[in-house]
Structures are given as C-alpha cells and as structure tokens.
C-alpha positions as MATLAB code, in Angstrom:
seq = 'XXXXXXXXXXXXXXXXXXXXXXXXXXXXXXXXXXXXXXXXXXXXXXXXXXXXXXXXXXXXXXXXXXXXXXXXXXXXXXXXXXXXXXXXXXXXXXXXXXXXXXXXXXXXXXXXXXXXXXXXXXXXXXXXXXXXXXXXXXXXXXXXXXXXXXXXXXXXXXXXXXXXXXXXXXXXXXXXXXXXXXXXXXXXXXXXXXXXXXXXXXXXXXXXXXXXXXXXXXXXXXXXXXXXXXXXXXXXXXXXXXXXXXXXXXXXXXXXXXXXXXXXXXXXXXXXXXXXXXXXXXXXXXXXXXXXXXXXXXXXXXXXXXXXXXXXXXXXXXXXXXXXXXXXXXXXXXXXXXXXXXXXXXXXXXXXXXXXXXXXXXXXXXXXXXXXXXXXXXXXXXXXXXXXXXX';
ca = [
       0.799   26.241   -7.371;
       1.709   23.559   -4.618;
      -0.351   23.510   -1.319;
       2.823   22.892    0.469;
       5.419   25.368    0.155;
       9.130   23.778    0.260;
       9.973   24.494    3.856;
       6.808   22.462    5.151;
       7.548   19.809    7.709;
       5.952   16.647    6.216;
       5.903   13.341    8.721;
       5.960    9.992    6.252;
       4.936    7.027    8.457;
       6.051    4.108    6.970;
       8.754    5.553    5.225;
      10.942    2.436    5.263;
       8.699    0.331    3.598;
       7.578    0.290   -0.569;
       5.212    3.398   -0.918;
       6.847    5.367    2.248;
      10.356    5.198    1.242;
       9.345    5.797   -2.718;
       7.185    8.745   -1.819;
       9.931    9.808    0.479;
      12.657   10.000   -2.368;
      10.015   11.473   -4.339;
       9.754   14.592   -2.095;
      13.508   14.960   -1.954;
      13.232   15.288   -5.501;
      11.036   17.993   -5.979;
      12.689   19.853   -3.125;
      11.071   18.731    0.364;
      13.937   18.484    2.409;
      11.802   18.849    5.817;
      10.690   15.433    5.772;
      10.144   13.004    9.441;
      10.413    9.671   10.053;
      10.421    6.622   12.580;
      10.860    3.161   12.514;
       9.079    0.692   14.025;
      11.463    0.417   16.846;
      11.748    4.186   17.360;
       7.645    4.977   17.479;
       5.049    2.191   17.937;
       2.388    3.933   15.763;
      -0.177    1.293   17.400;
       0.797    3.030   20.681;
      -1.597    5.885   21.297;
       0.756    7.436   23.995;
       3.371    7.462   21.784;
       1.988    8.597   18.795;
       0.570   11.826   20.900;
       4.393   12.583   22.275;
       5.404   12.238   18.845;
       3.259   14.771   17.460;
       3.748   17.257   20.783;
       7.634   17.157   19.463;
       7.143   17.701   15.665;
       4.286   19.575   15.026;
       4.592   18.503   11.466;
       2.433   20.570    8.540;
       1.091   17.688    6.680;
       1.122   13.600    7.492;
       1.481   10.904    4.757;
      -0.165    7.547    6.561;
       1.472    4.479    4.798;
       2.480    2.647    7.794;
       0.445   -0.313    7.470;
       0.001   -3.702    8.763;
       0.232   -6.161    5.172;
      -0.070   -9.740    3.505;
      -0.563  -11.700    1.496;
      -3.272  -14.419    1.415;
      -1.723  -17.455    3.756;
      -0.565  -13.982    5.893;
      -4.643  -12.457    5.823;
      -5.907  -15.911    6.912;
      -3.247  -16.829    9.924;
      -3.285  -13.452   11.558;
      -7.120  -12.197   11.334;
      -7.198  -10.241   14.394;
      -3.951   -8.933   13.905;
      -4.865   -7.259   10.627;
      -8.086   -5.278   11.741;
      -6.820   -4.552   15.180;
      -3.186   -3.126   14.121;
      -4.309   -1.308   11.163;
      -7.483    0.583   12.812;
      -5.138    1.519   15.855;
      -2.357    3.021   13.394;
      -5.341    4.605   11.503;
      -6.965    5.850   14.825;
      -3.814    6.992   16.275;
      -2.657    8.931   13.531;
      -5.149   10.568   12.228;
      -6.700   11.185   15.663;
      -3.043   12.980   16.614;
      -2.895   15.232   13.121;
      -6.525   16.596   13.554;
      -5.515   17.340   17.610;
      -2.045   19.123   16.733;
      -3.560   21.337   13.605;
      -2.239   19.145   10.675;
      -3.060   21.142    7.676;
      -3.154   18.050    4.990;
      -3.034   14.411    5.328;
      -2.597   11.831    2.950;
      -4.274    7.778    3.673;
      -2.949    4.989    1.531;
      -5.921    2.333    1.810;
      -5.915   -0.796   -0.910;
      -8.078   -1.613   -3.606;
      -9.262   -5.035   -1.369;
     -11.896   -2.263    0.067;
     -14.290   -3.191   -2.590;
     -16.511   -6.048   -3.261;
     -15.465   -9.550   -3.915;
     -18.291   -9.858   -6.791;
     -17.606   -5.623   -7.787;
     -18.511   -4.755  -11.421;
     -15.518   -4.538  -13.029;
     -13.518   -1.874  -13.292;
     -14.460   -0.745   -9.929;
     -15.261    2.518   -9.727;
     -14.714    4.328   -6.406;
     -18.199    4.528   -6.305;
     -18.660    0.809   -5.440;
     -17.599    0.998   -1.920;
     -20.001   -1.165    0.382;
     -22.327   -1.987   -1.777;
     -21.901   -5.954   -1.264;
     -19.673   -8.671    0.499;
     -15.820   -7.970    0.466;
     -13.716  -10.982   -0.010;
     -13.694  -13.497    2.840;
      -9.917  -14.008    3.142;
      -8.742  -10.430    3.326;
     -12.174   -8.949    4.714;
     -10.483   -7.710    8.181;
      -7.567   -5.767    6.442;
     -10.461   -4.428    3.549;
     -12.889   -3.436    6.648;
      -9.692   -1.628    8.727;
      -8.727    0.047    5.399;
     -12.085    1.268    4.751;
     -12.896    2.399    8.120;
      -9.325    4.629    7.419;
     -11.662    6.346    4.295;
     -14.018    6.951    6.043;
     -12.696    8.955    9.135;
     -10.718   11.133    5.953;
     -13.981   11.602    4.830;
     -15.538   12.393    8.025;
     -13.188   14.715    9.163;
     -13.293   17.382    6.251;
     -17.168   16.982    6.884;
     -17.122   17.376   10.321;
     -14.084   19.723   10.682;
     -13.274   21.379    6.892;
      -9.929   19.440    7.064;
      -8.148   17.970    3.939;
      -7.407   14.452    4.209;
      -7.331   12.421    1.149;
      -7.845    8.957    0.727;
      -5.837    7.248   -1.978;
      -6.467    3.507   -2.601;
      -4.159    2.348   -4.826;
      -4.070   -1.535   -6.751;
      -1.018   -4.251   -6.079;
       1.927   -2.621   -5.792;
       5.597   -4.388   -6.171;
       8.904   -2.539   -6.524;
      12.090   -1.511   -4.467;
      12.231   -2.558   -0.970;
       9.428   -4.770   -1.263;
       8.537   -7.692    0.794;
      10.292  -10.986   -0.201;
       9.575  -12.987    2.920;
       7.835  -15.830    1.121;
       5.664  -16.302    4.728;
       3.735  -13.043    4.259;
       4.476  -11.202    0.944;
       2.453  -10.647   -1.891;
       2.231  -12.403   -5.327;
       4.832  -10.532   -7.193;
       7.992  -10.670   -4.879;
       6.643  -14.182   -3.463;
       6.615  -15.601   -7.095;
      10.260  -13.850   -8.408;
      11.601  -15.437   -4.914;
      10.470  -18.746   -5.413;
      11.469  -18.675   -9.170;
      14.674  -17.490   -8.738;
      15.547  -19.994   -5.686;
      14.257  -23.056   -8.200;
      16.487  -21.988  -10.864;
      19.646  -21.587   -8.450;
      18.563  -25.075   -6.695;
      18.835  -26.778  -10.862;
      21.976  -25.004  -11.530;
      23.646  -25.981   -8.106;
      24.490  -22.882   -6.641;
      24.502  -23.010   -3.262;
      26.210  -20.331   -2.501;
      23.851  -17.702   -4.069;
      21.012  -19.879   -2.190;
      22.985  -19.368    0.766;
      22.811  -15.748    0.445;
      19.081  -15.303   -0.369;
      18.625  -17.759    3.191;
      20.775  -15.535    5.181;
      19.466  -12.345    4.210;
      15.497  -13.562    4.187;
      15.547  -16.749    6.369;
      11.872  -18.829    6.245;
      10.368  -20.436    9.008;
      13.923  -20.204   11.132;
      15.503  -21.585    8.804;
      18.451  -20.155    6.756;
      21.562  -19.958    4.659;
      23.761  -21.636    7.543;
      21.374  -24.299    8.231;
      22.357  -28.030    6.151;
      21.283  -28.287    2.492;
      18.477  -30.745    3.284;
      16.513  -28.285    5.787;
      16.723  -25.724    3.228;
      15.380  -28.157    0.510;
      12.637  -29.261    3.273;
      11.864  -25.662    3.970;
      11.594  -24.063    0.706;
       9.616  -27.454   -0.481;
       6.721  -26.303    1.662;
       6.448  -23.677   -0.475;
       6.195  -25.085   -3.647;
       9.739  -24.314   -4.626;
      12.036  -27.340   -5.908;
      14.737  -28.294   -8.335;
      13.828  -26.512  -11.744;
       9.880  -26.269  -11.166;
       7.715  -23.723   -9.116;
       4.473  -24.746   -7.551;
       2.146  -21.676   -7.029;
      -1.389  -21.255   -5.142;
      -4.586  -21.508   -7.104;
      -5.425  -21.882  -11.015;
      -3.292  -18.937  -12.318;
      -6.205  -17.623  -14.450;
      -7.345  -14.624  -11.703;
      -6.506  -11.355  -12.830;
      -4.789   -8.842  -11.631;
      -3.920   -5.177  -11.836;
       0.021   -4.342  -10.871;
       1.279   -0.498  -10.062;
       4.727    0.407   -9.966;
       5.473    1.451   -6.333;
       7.466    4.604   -7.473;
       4.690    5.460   -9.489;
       2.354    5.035   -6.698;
       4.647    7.590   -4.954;
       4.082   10.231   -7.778;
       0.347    9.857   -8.078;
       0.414    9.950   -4.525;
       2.858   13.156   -3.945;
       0.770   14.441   -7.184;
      -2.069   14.157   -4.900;
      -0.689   15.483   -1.338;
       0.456   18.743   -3.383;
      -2.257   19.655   -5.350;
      -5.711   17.932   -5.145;
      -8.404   19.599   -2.448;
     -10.899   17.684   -0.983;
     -13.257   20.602   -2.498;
     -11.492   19.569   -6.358;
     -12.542   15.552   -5.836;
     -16.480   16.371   -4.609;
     -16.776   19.322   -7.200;
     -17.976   21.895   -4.924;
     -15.964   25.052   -5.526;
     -17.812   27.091   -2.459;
     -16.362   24.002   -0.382;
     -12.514   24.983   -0.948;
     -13.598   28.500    1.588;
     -13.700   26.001    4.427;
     -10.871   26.621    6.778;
     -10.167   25.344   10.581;
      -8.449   26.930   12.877;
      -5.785   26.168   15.423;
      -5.743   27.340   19.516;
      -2.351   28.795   20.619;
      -1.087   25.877   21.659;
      -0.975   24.305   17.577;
      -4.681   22.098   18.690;
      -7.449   22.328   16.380;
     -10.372   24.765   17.601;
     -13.598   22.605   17.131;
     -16.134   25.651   17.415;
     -14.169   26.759   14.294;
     -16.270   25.025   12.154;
     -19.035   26.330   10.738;
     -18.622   26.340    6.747;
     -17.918   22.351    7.015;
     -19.964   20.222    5.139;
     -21.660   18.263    7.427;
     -23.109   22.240    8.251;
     -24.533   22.233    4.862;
     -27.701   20.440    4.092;
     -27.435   21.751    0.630;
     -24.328   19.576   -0.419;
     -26.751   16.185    0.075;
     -24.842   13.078    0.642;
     -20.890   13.034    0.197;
     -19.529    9.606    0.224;
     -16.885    7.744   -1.587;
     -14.098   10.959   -2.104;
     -11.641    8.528   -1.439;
      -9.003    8.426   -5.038;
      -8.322    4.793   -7.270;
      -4.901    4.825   -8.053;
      -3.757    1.971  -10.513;
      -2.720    1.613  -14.568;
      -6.237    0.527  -15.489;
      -5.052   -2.449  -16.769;
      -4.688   -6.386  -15.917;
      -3.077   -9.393  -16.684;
      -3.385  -13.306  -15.247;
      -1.368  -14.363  -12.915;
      -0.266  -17.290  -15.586;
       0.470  -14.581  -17.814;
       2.787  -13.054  -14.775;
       4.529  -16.192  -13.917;
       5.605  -16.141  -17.756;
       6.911  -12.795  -17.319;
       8.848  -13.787  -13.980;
      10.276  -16.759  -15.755;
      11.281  -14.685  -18.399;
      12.945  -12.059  -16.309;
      14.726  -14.690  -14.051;
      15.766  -16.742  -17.334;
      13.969  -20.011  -15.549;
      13.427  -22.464  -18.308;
      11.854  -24.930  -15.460;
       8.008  -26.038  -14.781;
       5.744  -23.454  -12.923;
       2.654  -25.968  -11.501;
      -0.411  -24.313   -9.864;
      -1.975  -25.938   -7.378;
      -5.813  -25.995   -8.085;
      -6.342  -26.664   -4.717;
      -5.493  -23.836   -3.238;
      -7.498  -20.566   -3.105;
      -7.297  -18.224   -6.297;
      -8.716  -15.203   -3.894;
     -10.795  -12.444   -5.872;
     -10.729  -13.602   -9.318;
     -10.798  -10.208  -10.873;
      -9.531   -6.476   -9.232;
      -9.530   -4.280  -12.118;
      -9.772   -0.280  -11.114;
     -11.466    2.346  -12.648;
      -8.701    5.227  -12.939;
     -10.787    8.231  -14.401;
     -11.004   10.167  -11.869;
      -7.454   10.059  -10.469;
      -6.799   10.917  -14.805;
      -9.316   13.781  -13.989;
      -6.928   15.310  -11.712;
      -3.776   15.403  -13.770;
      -2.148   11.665  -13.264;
      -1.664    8.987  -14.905;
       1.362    6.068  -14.860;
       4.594    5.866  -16.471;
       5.789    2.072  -16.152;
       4.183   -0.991  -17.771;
       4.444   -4.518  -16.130;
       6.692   -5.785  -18.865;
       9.385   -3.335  -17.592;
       8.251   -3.408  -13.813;
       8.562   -7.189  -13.086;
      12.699   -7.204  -14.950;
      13.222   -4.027  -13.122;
      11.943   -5.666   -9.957;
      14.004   -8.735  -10.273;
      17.372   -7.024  -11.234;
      16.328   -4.767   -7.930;
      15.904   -8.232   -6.139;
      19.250   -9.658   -7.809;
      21.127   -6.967   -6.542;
      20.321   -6.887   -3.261;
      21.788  -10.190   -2.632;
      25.552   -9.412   -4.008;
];
C-alpha cells in the first residue's frame, strides 16, 4: 500500500530539469495529479523569504528536493563558491520550510560524488566520510552530503521521513547540452554531432544547434568563422572530437527516467524505519500545531530519544545499474549512435577526475528496485531525443 494516497499535494522542486520533470511525468502516471511546481523565475529556492511564503500558500503533503545547482568538471572548478553556497541554501531552505509547515515525507536527490575519491569500489553507502572526496567537485560533494545528513538528522531528532537518494550519472530527456557546464554524456553527443555536421557541410543544422544552445555568446547568427573559433575551444572540429583526459576512467550511467522510478518507488513506499531495520522505529509519529507547524515537544519516540538504537548513520539510498563502462568505451557508443566515422582525440592533459565511481546497489535491490534501461539503448535514445529537439 502507497504512503501517499492519490489526492496528496506533492511539491517537485526542480521539476523542469532531468530527474524533476521525469519524476514528475512519473507521478502523472501512476495517478498523482496534485503535483506543484516553480521555476526559477517564479520562486528563488536560494531565497529563504521566499521559500517560507511559498510553503505558507501550498501546504504541500510531501516535497521531492531535486532543484540543484550542477556541472560538470570545467563548471565545478570555475564556480567553487557558487556550488557549496547555492546548493546548501536550496537544501537549508527547503527542508528547513517542510519540517516548519508539517511535511509528512520528503524526498533528497544528492549524487554519488559524496563519496571518496580513493572509495573501495563499488561504494557502498556505508563509505560516506571515511577519506578525502575528490578535489575538483569537493564543494558540490560536501553541500550534497551536508543535504544527507540534515534527512538523517531530522527523523532522529524529530521522527520525520526524509529519504536521501544518491543516485550515479544521470543523462536523458531534457538534459543539459550547454557544452560550458554539462556533464560527459550530453557534452560528448553535442560535440560529436556538431563535428560530423561541420565534415558534411551543413550549416544549416549547425545553425540550429547555435541558436537554440549558443556557447560563450556566440551563436547560429554569428559568421561561420566565430562559430568554428568557438566550438574549436572545445575540442570540436571538422570530422574529429577532442575530449578531456585519457578516456580510460570509468563510469557508471543511469537512465534519468529510471532514476525517476527508483526514486517515486522510493517516495511511495520505503520508511526511514524499512532502510535502518528497526521495526519499533516505524511507531514514531510528529505532530502538527493548528496552524499546519510541526510541534517540537512532540517528539519523544525519535531516535535520537533512544540510546538503545546505537549509532544511525549512512540511511541515505545508492541508486545506479551497478555497472560501468570507460569513457573510451562511451565515446564509441556516441559515435556509433551519431553515425560519426571521424577521429575522437583525448587530451591527456587534461584532468580524468575520479578514475572509478562504481555503486553498490544492494540495498536499493533490497527494497524492491532495480533498472530497466542499459547504456547501449540509453545513449541512441538520448541522441535521437537530442536530434529531435533541434527540427
């Protein structure tokens, strides 16, 4: 039986962007039609103001947090500040505002970067802080785990049930193709497909893929030779790709649909009391003042009350396929699907980043998931997505 009936009011912030607007879809389609959202433009979720007028308005039942400031490498090593500062204030604000109003469940997408740069591998959730994260995304890993952690502390503290869900790389509809901050996936399909249109001299479909993503300023009604100059800088010419590093890290890819279904899967039936194992924990309840607040002195089964439960750490949930591939064996894929018959280069020079993020998935299996589409098929569906969205 679902922990949400069908008329619940569920807020999805983020639900424009790859997980929000798959997990969105994939609530319409098991029958939650009472679903919120705001863009960026209509609620500033770094705005703490806001974010409390927001939640004064809706008085939503349950929360789903994947609104999220995100790069890729160059974008984790430019914008530092940006990354821990924008990501703990959306975290802060959030969850702050959904324990404050009464929020019955809440759902925190985190990433997989949380856990140690030199992590046995596959990483278990269990190997959270127990050395040095990677240097070039170590603000967005430390904001992300800091998110965990107040999940964590608040059933604890307060009996609530907000799960943490930290899922691998994710590519699929919607996702980012801005070749200044996205990730490998959509970066490297991009750049592939804009070599192969340079070789076979269609400008017009360049044109087009400019106007609709322009880089650096620059785009499809600029002159040929600034476009050239432009995309050149990153690593993308007539008939041959250039990418960053030595192509031989490896990587683990989930599609972001599937992420959606693990993560609905999650939201609807998995109790912080079914991922510790403590059955007496699931008779924890909180309750809520007249006015929809949460009543702190209401409080007294949680667990930080109970000596007898010992330490409780690490609850949050790896989501991922559990398996991994090289990123030279993913640029063959991408060539495949994009039908490039031109040079892909890697530039040795460049930093690789992790050289290995492989996830242990057995507990996520434990609790009645598991995923549904292979790379193979991901990376074609994802360019025939991309493909399409430029006619």
């Amino acid at each position: 039986m679902s922990l949400l009936n069908k008329d619940s009011k569920i807020y999805v912030a983020g639900h424009r962007g790859l997980v929000g607007s798959a997990i969105w879809n994939n609530l319409k389609s098991r029958g939650y039609e009472n679903l919120v959202g705001r863009t960026h433009s209509e609620l500033d979720l770094t705005d703490q103001l806001a974010v409390r007028r927001f939640f004064d308005a809706e008085r939503p039942d349950a929360v789903v947090l994947a609104a999220a400031f995100v790069g890729g490498i160059m974008a984790n090593s430019l914008y530092r500040a940006d990354f821990i500062m924008q990501n703990m204030q959306i975290q802060c604000n959030v969850i702050s505002e959904a324990y404050r109003h009464g929020v019955r469940r809440l759902l925190f997408l985190g990433s997989t970067c949380i856990y140690p740069k030199n992590a046995p591998q596959p990483m278990t959730e269990d190997c959270l802080l127990t050395s040095p994260l990677e240097y070039t995304n170590e603000e967005y890993a430390i904001a992300k785990i800091a998110g965990l952690k107040m999940c964590e502390s608040y059933n604890l503290q307060y009996g609530t049930d907000y799960i943490a869900v930290m899922p691998t790389n994710l590519y699929g509809p919607n996702d980012n193709f801005h070749l200044e901050n996205s990730h490998v996936m959509p970066a490297m399909i991009r750049k592939v497909l804009l070599a192969r249109l340079i070789h076979d001299n269609d400008w017009q479909a360049i044109r087009r893929d400019m106007d609709r993503r322009p880089v650096e300023g620059i785009s499809g009604s600029d002159d040929t030779g600034k476009i050239l100059e432009v995309l050149g800088k990153y690593g993308i010419e007539d008939n041959r790709v250039t990418l960053w590093g030595t192509g031989s890290p490896l990587r683990e890819f989930l599609w972001s649909e599937d992420m959606a279904d693990a993560s609905v899967h999650v939201l609807l039936n998995v109790r912080f009391a079914d991922i510790i194992g403590i059955e007496k924990y699931s008779s924890v309840h909180y309750g809520a003042s007249a006015d929809g607040t949460v009543d702190r002195n209401h409080s007294a089964g949680r667990g930080g009350a109970i000596p007898a439960l010992g330490e409780i750490r690490n609850c949050h949930i790896n989501v991922g396929t559990g398996k991994e591939l090289t990123i030279r064996q993913l640029a063959s894929l991408v060539k495949d699907a994009v039908g490039f018959d031109g040079e892909i280069r890697f530039d040795a020079t460049k930093p690789d980043g992790t050289m290995r993020k492989l996830i242990d998935v057995s507990k996520l299996h434990s609790l009645g998931w598991t995923h549904k589409v292979e790379i193979e098929q991901g990376v074609r569906k994802l360019y025939e997505w991309y493909a399409a969205s430029l006619s």
